[in-house]
C-alpha angles and dihedrals in degrees: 000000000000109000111220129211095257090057082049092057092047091050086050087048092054093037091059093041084056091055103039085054095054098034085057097051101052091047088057093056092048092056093053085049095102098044134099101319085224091052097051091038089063087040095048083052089051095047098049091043085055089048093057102035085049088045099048089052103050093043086061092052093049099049090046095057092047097050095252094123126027095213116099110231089197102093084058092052097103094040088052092050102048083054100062091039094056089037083051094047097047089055085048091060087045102051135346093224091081086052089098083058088079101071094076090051092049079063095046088052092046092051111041108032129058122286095249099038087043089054091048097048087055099049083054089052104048079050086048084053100038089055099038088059089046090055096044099042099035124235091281101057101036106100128188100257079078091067101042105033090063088039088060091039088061094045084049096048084045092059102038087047092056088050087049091050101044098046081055098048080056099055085051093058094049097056090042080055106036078043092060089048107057090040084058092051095051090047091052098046084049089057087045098053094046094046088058102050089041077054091049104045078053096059098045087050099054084040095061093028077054094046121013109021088058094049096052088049093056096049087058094050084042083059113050081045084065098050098059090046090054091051094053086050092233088141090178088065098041091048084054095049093043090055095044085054098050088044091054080043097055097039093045084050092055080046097052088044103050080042087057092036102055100018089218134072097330117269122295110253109159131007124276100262096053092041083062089047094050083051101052093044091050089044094053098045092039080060100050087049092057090051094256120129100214117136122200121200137183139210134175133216116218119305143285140152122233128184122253102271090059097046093049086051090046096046097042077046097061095031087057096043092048089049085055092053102043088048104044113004095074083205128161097208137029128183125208110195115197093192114169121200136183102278099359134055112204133198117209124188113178128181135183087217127123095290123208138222103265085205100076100037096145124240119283116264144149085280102051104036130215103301121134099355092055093038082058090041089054090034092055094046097062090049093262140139119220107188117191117205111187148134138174109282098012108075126240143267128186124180127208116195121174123184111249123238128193109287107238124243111262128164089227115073102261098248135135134217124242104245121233090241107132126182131231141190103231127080128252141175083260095043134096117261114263127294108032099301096120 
């Protein structure tokens, strides 16, 4: 935790109590030095007993606030102090030369006890210190600079003591802010960290429910396509189906491998509008291998350029909404429309299937895939719109249109890949729920 200037200043002040304590002391015990050897002999015993008493106690202190001990001194805060008071007084009566020592204490007394108590245990002492130069010194010589120069030297230890106090209480307030702040800071980055990988596991999993997931689901219908096939002896249809299986195989393996390998959309091959137009030739063949007769077809409106981000939305846009249509719409024909405009780019994709009533598509979950909820979830995170128009009977079209922002700069052309998804008209535990509601 960052020290500031005012806890710098309290340790100082401590740090000179300390000192004064101990630097008083030891000049009392030089100037009995040349008195009685049996007298300084029993003062010399006293003073080193306060020193240690006073030492052990502020040793403790000192452990405890810096995490060195895990006992609190402070329940033996009143009884330490009653013991250097008495082993104080008891070197008074024995000599004046040990009275300065009673400014630190005034300090000890300010700090640890009660105001008013505090207040009450000075004022004792200065009187402790008062009569005990009146006994030493005798009544003729005592002056009154005797009363009232202790008497000053307590107001001044009281002040200095509330200054002392308050500039703590200070320092107390700032690491219980600066504490709750770091604690909120650890808890946000926490949240952070689990919204974001909430947001990834998302998008991986719209990107393989988008790309893999569709194209294994179209080698299984392939196959049992196959199989019937097979079982009716028609081998040219078979051979096609077959080829058409090993083809989605060998695309949705590439897929798998650029996903792997960049972690991320798979990797950008060809530009969008050739990546729709890939899409809606493997749909249409992958249809026709199956035995429907869906076409897909594909037309562009003018020309424009979007960064990666936009192209990847428009093109799993368009690969969930034909697999829609493939696996629910039973249409004949289906229309994507690439149109760019001054500030937008839009996706169409129009059929002539069944159609359905947008308004009761049923809530996401690990049945019906990720469809239309997660198309407007990827749609709305790009700052796009994606409007659906359908009712039963009359197909379905559903437009995606997403703002352009300036393409960045890259030393590799700005293109994406079609992706080996391919739809299917059966329903799996990955696939959307019946009637074009994915």
């Amino acid at each position: 935790m960052e020290t500031t200037s005012t806890a710098r200043v309290l340790r100082v002040l401590r740090l000179a109590l300390h000192l004064s304590f101990a630097g008083l002391l030891f000049l009392g015990v030089l100037r009995m030095a040349s008195d009685p050897p049996m007298k300084f002999a029993w003062s010399l015993c006293l003073a080193c007993l306060l020193a240690a008493v006073y030492l052990v106690g502020t040793v403790w202190e000192n452990r405890y606030a810096h995490g060195r001990s895990d006992r609190n001194p402070r329940f033996l805060a009143i009884p330490w102090l009653a013991v250097i008071s008495v082993l104080w007084g008891a070197l008074v009566l024995m000599s004046a030369d040990f009275i300065s020592v009673v400014f630190p204490l005034f300090f000890l007394f300010l700090l640890l006890l009660p105001r008013a108590v505090a207040l009450a245990c000075v004022v004792l002492l200065t009187g402790v210190v008062i009569l005990s130069q009146r006994l030493h010194i005798g009544g003729d010589e005592f002056t009154s600079a005797m009363v009232y120069g202790p008497a000053l030297g307590a107001v001044f230890a009281v002040i200095m003591a509330s200054s002392y106090r308050a500039m703590y209480q200070d320092v107390l307030r700032y690491q219980r802010t600066l504490t709750a702040l770091e604690n909120t800071r650890s808890e946000l980055a926490r949240t952070e960290r689990a919204a974001g990988q909430a947001t990834e596991r998302e998008r991986l999993a719209r990107e393989i429910h988008d790309t893999l997931a569709q194209g294994l689901s179209s080698i299984v219908l392939m196959s049992r396509a196959a199989r019937s096939s097979l079982s009716e002896d028609d081998v040219q249809r078979t051979d096609e189906r077959l080829g058409t299986i090993e083809t989605a195989a060998s695309e949705n393996l590439a897929e798998a491998r650029r996903f792997v390998h960049n972690l991320s959309s798979p990797a950008l091959a060809v530009p969008l509008s050739d990546a729709l137009r890939q899409l809606c030739e493997r749909t249409t063949q992958q249809a026709r291998a199956r035995g429907d007769e869906l076409t897909v077809t594909f037309s562009e409106d003018r020309t424009g350029q979007a960064d990666f981000a936009q192209q990847t939305v428009l093109l799993r846009a368009a690969q969930t909404l034909l697999a829609n249509v493939a696996a629910h719409a039973h249409a004949r024909q289906a229309v994507v429309s690439l149109s760019w405009w001054d500030h937008d780019v839009s996706v169409d994709v129009v059929d002539n299937g069944v159609g359905f009533n947008p308004e009761q598509l049923p809530p996401r979950d690990s049945s019906n895939g990720f469809g239309l909820p997660a198309l407007h979830e990827r749609v709305t995170a790009a700052g796009g719109t994606a409007t659906v128009e359908s009712a039963p009977g009359d197909g379905t079209a559903v437009n995606v249109r997403i703002p352009l922002k300036p393409p960045r700069v890259s030393t590799s052309p700005d293109v994406v890949a079609p992706s080996a998804d391919v739809p299917g008209p059966h329903r799996s535990p990955d696939n959307d729920t019946p009637g074009e509601t994915s």
